[in-house]
C-alpha positions as MATLAB code, in Angstrom:
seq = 'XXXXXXXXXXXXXXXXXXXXXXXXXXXXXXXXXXXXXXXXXXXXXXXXXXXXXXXXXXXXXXXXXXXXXXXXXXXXXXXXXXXXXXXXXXXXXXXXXXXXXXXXXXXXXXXXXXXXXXXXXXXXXXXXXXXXXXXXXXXXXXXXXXXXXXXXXXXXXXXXXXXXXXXXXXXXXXXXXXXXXXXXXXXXXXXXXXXXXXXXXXXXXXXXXXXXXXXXXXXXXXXXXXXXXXXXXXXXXXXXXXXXXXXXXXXXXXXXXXXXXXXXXXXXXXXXXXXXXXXXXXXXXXXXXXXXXXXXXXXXX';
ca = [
       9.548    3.108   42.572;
       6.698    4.764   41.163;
       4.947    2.678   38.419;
       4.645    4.163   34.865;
       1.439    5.678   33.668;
      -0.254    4.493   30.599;
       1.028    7.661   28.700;
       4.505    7.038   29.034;
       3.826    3.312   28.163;
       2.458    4.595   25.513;
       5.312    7.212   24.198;
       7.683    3.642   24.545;
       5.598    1.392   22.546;
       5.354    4.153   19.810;
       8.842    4.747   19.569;
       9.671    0.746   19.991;
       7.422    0.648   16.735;
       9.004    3.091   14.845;
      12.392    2.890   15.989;
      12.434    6.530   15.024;
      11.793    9.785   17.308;
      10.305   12.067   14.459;
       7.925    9.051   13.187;
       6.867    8.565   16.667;
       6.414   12.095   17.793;
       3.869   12.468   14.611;
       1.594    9.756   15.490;
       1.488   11.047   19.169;
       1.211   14.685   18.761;
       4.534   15.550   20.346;
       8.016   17.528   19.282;
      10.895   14.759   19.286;
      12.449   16.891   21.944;
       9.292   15.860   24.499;
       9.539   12.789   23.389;
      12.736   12.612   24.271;
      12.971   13.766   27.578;
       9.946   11.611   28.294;
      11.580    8.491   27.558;
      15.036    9.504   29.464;
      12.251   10.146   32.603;
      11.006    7.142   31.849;
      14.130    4.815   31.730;
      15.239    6.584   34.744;
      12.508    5.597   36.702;
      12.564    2.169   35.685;
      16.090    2.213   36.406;
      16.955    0.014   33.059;
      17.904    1.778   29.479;
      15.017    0.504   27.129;
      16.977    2.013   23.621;
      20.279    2.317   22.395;
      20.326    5.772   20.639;
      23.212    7.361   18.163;
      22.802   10.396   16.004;
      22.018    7.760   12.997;
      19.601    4.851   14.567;
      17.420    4.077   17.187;
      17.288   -0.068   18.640;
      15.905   -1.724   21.214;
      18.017   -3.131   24.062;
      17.148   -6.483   25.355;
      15.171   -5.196   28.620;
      13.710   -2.919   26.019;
      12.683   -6.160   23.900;
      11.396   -8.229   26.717;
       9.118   -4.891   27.492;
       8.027   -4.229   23.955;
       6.945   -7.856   23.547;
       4.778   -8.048   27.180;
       3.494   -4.945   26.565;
       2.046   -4.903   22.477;
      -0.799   -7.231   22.701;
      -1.655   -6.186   26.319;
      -2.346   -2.929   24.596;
      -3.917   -4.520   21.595;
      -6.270   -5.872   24.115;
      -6.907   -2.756   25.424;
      -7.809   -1.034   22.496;
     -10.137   -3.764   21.301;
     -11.810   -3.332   24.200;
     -12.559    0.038   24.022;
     -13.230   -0.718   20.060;
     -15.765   -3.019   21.362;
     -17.788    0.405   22.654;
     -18.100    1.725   18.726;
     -20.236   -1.424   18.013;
     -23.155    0.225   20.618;
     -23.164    3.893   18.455;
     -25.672    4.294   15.256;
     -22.218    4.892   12.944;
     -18.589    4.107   13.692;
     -16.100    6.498   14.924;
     -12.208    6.536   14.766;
      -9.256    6.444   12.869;
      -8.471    4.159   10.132;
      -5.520    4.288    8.362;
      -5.095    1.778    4.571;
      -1.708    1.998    2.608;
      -1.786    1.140   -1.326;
       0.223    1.912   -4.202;
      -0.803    4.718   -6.485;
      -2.346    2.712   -9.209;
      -4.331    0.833   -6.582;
      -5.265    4.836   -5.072;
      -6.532    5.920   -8.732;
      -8.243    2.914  -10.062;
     -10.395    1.710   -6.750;
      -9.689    3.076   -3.308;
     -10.258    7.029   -3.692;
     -13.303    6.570   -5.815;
     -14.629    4.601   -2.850;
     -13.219    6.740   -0.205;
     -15.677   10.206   -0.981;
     -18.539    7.858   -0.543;
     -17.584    6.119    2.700;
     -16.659    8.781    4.581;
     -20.099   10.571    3.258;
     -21.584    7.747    4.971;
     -19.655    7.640    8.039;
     -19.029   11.161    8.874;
     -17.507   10.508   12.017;
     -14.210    8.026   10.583;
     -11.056    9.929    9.591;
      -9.588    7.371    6.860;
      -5.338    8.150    6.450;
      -4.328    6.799    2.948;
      -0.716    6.136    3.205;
       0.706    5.451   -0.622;
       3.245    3.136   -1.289;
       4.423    0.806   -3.485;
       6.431   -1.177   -1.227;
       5.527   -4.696    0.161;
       5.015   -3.410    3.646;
       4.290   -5.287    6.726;
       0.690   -3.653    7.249;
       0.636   -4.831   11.043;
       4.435   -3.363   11.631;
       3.975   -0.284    9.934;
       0.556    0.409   11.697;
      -1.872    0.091    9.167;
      -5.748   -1.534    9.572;
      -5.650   -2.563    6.008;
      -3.955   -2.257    2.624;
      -4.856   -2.693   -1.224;
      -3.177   -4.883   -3.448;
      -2.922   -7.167   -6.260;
      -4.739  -11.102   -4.949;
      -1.285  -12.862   -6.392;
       0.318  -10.976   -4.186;
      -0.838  -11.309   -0.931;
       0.592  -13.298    2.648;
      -1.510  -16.001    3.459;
      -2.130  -15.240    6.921;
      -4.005  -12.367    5.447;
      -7.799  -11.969    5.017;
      -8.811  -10.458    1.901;
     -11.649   -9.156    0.032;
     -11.940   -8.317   -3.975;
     -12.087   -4.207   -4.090;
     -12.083   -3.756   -8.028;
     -12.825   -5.633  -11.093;
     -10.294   -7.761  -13.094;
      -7.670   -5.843  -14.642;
      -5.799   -6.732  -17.789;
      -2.308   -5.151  -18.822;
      -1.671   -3.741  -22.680;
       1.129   -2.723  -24.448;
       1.058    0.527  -26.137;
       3.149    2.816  -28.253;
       2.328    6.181  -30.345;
       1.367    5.565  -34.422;
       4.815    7.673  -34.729;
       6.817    4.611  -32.807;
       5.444    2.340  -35.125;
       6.364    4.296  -38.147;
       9.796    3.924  -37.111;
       9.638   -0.001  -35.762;
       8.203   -3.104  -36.968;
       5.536   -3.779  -34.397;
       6.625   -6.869  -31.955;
       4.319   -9.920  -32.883;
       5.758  -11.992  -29.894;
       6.763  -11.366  -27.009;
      10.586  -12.284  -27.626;
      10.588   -9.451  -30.426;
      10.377   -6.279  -27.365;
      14.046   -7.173  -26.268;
      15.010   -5.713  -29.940;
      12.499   -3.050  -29.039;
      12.995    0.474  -26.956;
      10.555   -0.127  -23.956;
       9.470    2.246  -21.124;
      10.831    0.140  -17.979;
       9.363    0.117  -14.385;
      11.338   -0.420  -11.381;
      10.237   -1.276   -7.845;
      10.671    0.256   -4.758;
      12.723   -2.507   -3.832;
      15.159   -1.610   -6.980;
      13.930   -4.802   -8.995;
      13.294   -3.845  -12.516;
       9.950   -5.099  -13.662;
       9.513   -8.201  -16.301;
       6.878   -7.623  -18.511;
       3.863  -10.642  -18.255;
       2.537  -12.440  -21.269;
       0.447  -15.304  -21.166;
      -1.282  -16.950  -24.371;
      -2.985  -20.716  -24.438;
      -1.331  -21.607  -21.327;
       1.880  -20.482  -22.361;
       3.435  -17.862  -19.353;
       6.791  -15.746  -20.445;
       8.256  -12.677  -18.366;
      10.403  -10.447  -20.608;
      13.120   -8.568  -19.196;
      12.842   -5.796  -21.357;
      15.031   -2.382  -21.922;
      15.219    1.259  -23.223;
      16.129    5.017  -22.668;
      13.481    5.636  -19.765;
      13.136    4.061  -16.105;
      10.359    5.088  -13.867;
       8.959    4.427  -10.525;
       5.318    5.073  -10.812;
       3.558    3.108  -14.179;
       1.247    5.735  -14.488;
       4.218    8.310  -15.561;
       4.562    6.040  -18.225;
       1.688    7.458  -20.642;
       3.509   10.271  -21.454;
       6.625    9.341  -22.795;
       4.435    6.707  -24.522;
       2.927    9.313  -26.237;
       5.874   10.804  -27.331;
       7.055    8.081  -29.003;
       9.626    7.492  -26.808;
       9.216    3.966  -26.773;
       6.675    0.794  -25.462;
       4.699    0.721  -22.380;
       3.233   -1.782  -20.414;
       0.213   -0.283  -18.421;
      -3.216   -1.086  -17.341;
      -5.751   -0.811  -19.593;
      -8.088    1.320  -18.086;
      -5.125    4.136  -18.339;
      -4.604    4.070  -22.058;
      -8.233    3.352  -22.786;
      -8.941    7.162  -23.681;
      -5.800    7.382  -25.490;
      -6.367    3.862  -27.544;
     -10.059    5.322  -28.354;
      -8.858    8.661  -29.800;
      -6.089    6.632  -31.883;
      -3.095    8.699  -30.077;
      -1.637    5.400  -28.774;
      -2.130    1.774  -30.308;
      -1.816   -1.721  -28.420;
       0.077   -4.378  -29.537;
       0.815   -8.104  -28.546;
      -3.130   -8.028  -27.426;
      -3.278  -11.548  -27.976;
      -0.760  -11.929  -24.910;
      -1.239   -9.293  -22.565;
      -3.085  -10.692  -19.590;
      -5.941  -10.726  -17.244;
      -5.059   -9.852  -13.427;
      -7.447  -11.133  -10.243;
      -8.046   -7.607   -9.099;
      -7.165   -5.471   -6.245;
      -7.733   -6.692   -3.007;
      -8.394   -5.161    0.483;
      -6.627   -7.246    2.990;
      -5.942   -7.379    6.719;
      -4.667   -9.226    9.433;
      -6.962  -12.565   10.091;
      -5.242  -13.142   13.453;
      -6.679   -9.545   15.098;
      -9.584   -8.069   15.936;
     -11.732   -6.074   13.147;
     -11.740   -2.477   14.704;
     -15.304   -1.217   14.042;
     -13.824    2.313   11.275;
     -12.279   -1.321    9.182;
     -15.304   -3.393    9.209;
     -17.582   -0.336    8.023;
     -14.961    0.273    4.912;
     -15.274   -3.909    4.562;
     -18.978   -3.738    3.720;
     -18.535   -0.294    2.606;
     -16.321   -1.678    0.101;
     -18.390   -5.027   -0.520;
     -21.733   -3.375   -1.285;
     -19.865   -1.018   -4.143;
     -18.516   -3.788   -5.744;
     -21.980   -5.483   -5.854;
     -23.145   -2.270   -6.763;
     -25.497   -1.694   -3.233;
     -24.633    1.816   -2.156;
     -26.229    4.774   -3.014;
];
């Protein structure tokens, strides 16, 4: 038997990480259909079937398994090692791909982005958005922003942003037609603009005041994914928002929304770029890492 070469080791692992023939065909610059008949030339010569396949899903079988798990960090080492080469150039080179979710995209990581890759001409940076708690390592990211409550603690991390506090806001024309809450308690009587999660958890709203925490399950005619749709229908009066305060700022300066419960709407630690502590800092990552460190100290030109 003729051993495998490293390319269609390399179609396997992709697929075995994906567990999905159009995901995998993407990141390898292939049509499913090559991908397909690769990995049926593949299993034949190995004489073993590595997936079990239906029109609906795609799973590993247990020789399939055993292979996956020999083969990912053997790989892993192999890349480092040829990482290892991008710490001999003047600037890095390479792909390096950060997922976030949108708010985390608007308020820190694309501002920084047009810089860094000014700098480092020769990195192709992939922003992936997404609200979701992914596994960054699973879903083959480098790195990925989020809030510092929120983050695994196997994870390295580094402050991205400044602290960021949440307000609640509503239009002059709501509060014509509702007594403005003065505690927390008083939004369940209230029509509120509610967020849900990718997950399909409905968001409680955070309040904290001398120590005291609450999270208010709140409710209302409107339900959105994304917080910063939320401006909007606040302006229309359609009912309360809860939003970060650097997206109603302009509106709460030109008197088109007002904030209420101020005395309870809290201070956040900040987005956070993290990554895995457990791998090897591929050379595109570590440039965004002090990239990233010397804006926030405010070092870059």
């Amino acid at each position: 038997m003729k051993n495998p070469s490293t390319a269609d080791l390399s179609i396997f692992l992709s697929i075995a990480q994906h567990l999905n023939f159009s995901r995998a065909a993407v990141d390898l610059g292939l049509t499913p259909s090559a991908l397909s008949h690769s990995l049926r030339a593949l299993e034949n010569r190995l004489g073993v079937r590595l997936f079990n396949r239906t029109t609906r899903s795609v799973a590993l079988t247990e020789a399939g398994e055993r292979l996956y798990a020999r083969l990912k960090p053997a790989f892993r080492d192999i890349d480092d090692a040829l990482e290892d080469l991008n710490h001999f150039r003047d600037k890095p080179s390479g792909n390096l791909r950060i997922t976030a979710g949108r708010q985390a995209c608007e308020l820190v990581l694309l501002p920084i982005a047009g810089a860094f890759l000014q700098a480092y001409p020769d990195i192709r940076l992939e922003v992936v958005e997404s609200d979701a708690l992914l596994d960054i390592v699973a879903a083959g990211f480098d790195a990925g922003v989020r809030f510092g409550n929120r983050l695994e603690a196997d994870m390295v991390s580094l402050p991205i942003g400044p602290t960021l506090r949440s307000v609640v806001v509503a239009s002059p024309a709501f509060l014509e037609r509702h007594v403005a809450p003065q505690k927390p308690e008083d939004l369940h009587a209230l029509p509120c603009i509610r967020h849900r999660f990718p997950s399909g958890a409905l968001y409680r709203w955070e309040f904290e005041r001398g120590g005291i925490v609450q999270e208010i399950e709140v409710n209302g005619p409107l339900t959105l994914g994304d917080v910063s749709l939320m401006i909007g229908p606040a302006l229309q009066g359609l009912g309360l928002a809860y939003v970060f305060e650097d997206m109603a700022r302009e509106h709460l300066a030109s008197g088109r929304l007002v904030q209420v419960l101020a005395d309870w709407c809290p201070y956040y630690p900040g987005l956070h770029l993290y990554y895995p502590s457990r791998r090897h800092v591929p050379a595109p990552l570590k440039a965004f890492i002090d990239f990233a460190r010397n804006a926030r100290e405010g070092k870059t030109g």
